[in-house]
TORPA-4810 file (N, C-alpha, C, O; in nm, 3 decimals):
<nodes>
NODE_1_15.737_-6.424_16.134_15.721_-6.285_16.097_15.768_-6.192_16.208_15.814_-6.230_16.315_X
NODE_2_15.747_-6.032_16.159_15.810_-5.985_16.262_15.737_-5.987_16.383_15.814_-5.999_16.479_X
NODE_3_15.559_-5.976_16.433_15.510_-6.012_16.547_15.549_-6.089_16.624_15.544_-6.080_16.747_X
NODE_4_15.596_-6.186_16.551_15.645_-6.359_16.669_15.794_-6.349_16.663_15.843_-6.451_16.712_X
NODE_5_15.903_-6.245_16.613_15.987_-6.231_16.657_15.991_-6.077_16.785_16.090_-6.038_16.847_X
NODE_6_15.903_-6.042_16.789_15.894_-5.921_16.905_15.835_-5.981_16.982_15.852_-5.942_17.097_X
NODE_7_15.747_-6.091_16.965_15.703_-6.199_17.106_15.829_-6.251_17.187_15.861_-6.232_17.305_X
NODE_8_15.884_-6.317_17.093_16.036_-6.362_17.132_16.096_-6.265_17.195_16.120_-6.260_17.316_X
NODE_9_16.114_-6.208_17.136_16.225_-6.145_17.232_16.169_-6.071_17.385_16.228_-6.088_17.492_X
NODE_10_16.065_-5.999_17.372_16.039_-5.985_17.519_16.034_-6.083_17.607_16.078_-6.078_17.722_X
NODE_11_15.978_-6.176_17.555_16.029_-6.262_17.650_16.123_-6.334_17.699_16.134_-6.382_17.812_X
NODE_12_16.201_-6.339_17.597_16.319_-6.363_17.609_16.418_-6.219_17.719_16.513_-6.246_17.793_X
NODE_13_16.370_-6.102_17.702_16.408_-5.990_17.809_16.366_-6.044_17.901_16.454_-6.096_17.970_X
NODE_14_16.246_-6.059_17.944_16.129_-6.058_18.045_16.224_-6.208_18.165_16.236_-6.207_18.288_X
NODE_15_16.275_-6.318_18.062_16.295_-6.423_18.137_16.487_-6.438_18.178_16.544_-6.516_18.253_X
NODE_16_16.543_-6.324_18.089_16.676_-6.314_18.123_16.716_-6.217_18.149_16.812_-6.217_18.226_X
NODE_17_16.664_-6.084_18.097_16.732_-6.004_18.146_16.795_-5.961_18.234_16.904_-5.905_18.218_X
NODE_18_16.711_-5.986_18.399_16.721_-5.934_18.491_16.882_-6.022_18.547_16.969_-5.966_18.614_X
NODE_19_16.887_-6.157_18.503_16.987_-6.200_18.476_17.157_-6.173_18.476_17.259_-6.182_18.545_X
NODE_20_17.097_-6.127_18.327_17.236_-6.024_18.277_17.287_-5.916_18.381_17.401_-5.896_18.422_X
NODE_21_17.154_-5.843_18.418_17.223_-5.747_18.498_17.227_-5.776_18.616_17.193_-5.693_18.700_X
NODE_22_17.260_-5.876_18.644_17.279_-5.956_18.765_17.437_-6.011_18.806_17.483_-6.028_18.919_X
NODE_23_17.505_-6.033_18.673_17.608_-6.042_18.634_17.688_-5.947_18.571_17.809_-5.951_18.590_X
NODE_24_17.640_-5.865_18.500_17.743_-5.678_18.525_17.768_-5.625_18.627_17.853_-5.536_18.630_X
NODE_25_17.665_-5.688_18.804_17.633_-5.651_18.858_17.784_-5.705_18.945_17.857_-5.633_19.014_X
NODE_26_17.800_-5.839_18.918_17.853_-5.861_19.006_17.994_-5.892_18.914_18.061_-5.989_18.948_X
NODE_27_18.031_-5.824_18.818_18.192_-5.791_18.770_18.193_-5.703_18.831_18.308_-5.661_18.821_X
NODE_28_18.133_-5.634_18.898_18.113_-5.483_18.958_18.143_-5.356_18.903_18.226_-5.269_18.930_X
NODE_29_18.031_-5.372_18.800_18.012_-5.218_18.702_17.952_-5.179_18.830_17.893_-5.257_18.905_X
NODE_30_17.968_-5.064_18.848_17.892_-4.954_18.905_17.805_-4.803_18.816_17.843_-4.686_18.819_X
NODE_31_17.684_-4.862_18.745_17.635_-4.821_18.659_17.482_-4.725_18.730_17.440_-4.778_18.833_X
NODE_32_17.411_-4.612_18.690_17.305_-4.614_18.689_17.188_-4.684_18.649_17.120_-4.669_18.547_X
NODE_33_17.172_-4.772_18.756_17.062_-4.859_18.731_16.896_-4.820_18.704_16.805_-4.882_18.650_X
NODE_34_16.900_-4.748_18.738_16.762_-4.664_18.734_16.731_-4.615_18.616_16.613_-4.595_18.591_X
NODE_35_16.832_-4.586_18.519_16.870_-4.551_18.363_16.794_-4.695_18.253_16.736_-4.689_18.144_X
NODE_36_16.824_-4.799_18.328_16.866_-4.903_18.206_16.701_-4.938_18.149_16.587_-4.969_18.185_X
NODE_37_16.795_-4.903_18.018_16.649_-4.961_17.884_16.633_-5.070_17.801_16.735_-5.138_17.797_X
NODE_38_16.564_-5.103_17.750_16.607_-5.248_17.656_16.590_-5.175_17.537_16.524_-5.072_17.530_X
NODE_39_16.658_-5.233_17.431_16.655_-5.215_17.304_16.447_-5.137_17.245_16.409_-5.020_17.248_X
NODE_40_16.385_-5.233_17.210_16.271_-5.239_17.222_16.195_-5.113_17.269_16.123_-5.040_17.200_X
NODE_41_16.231_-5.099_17.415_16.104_-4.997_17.513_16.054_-4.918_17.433_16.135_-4.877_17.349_X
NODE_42_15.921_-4.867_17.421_15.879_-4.773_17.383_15.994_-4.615_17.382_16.047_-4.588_17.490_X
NODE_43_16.023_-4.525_17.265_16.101_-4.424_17.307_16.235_-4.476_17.291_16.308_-4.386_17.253_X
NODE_44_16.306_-4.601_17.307_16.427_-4.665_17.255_16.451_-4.682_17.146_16.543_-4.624_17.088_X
NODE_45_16.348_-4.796_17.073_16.295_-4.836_16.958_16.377_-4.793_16.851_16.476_-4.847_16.800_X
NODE_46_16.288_-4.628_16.812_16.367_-4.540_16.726_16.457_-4.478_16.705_16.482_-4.416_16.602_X
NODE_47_16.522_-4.485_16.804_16.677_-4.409_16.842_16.764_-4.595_16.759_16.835_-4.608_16.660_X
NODE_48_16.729_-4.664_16.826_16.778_-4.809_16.791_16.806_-4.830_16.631_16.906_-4.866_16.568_X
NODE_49_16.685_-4.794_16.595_16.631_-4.834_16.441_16.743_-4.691_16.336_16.784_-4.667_16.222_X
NODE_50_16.745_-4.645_16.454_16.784_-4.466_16.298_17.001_-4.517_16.346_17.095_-4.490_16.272_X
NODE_51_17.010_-4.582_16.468_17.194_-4.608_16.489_17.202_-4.675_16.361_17.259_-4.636_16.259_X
NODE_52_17.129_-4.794_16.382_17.165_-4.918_16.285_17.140_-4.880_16.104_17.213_-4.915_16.012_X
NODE_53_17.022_-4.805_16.095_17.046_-4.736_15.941_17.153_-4.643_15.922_17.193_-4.628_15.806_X
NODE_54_17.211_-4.572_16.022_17.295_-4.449_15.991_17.472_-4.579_15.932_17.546_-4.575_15.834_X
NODE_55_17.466_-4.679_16.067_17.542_-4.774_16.067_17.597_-4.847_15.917_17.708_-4.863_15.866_X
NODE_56_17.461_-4.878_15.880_17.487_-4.948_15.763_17.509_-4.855_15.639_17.576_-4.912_15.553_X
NODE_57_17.467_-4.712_15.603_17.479_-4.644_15.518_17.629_-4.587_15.513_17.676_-4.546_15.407_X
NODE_58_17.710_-4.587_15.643_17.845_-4.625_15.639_17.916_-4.700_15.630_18.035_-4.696_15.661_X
NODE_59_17.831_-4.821_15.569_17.913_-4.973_15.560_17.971_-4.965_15.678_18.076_-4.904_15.657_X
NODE_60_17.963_-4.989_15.784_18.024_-4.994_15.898_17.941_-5.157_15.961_17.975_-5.216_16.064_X
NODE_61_17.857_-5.189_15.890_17.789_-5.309_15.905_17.697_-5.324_15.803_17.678_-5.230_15.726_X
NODE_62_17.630_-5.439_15.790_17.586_-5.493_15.719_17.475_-5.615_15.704_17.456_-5.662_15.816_X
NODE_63_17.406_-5.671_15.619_17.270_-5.736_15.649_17.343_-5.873_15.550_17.384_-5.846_15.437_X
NODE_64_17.353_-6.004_15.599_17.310_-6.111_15.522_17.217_-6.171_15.550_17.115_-6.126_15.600_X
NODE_65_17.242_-6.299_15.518_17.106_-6.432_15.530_17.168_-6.550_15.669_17.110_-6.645_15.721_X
NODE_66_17.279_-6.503_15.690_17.322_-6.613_15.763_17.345_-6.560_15.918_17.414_-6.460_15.935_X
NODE_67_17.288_-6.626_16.027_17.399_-6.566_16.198_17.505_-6.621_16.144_17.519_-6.710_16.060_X
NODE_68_17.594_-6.542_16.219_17.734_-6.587_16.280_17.727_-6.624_16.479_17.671_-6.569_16.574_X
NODE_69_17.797_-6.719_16.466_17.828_-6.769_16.593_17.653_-6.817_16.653_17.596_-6.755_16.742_X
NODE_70_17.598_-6.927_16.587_17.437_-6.981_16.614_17.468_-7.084_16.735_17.522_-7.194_16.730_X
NODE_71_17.432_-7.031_16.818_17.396_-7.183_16.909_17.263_-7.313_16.855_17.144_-7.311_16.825_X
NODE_72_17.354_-7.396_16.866_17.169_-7.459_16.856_17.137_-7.507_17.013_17.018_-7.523_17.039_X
NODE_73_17.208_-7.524_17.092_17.142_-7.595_17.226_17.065_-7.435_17.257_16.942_-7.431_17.258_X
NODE_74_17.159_-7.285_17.287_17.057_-7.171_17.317_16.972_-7.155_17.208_16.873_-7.090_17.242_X
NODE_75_16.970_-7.191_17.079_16.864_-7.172_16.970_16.922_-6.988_16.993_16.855_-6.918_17.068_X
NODE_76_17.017_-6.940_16.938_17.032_-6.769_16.977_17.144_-6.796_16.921_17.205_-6.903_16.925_X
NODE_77_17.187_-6.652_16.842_17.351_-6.598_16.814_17.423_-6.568_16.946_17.373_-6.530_17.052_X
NODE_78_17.527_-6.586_16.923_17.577_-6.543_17.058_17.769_-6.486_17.038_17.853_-6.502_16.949_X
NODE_79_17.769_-6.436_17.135_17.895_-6.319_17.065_18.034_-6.451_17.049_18.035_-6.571_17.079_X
NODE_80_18.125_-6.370_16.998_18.253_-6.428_16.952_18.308_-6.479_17.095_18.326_-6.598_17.120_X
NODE_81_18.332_-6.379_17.180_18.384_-6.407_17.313_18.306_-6.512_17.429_18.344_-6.551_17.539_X
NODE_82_18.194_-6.536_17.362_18.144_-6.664_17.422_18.172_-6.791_17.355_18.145_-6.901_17.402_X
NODE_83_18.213_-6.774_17.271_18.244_-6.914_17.160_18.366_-6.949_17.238_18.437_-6.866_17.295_X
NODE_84_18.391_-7.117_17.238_18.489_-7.203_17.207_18.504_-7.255_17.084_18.451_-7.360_17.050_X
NODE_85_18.578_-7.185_17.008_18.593_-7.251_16.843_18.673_-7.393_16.850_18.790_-7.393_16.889_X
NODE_86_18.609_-7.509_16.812_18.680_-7.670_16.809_18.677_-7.670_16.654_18.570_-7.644_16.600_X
NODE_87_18.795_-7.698_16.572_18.826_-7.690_16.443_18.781_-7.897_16.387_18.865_-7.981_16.418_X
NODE_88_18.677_-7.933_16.327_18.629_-8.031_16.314_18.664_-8.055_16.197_18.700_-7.971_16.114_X
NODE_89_18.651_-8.233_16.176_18.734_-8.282_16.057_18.624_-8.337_16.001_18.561_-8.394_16.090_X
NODE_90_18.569_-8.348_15.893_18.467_-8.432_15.830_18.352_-8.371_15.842_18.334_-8.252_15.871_X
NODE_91_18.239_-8.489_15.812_18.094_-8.409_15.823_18.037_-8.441_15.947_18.077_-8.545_16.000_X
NODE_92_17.935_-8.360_16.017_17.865_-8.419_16.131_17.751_-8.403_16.105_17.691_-8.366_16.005_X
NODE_93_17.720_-8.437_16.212_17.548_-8.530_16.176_17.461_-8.411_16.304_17.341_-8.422_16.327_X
</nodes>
């Protein structure tokens, strides 16, 4: 439900985030750090929630049933530009 997916994910912030910007850090964005919010934060939230409805009421995106690009070893979607696409023959197990 949605409780145990907002569990997830903070922690999932909580245990990577600092991470990530650890590595913008060192392509060397030179960003205001003192700025940065997560999706989530209190005061983010709804700004988040009203992009993604304005988003979709322009078909500019859209809701199915399926991720695209699923890891199963991260158990997480993960973007196109992290994929290595290997074109496989048959069924796997």
């Amino acid at each position: 439900g949605r409780e145990r997916f907002l569990e997830e994910a903070w922690k999932w912030k909580n245990e990577k985030g600092d991470h990530i910007y650890e590595q913008i850090k060192a392509l060397g964005s030179s960003c205001d750090w003192s700025r940065k919010v997560f999706t989530l934060d209190k005061g983010m939230f709804y700004a988040v929630e009203e992009a993604f409805i304005r988003l979709h009421e322009k078909k500019l995106i859209y809701r199915s049933t399926r991720l695209v690009s699923w890891s199963c070893t991260l158990k997480s979607a993960i973007s196109d530009i992290e994929v290595e696409k290997t074109e496989l023959k048959g069924r796997t197990l």
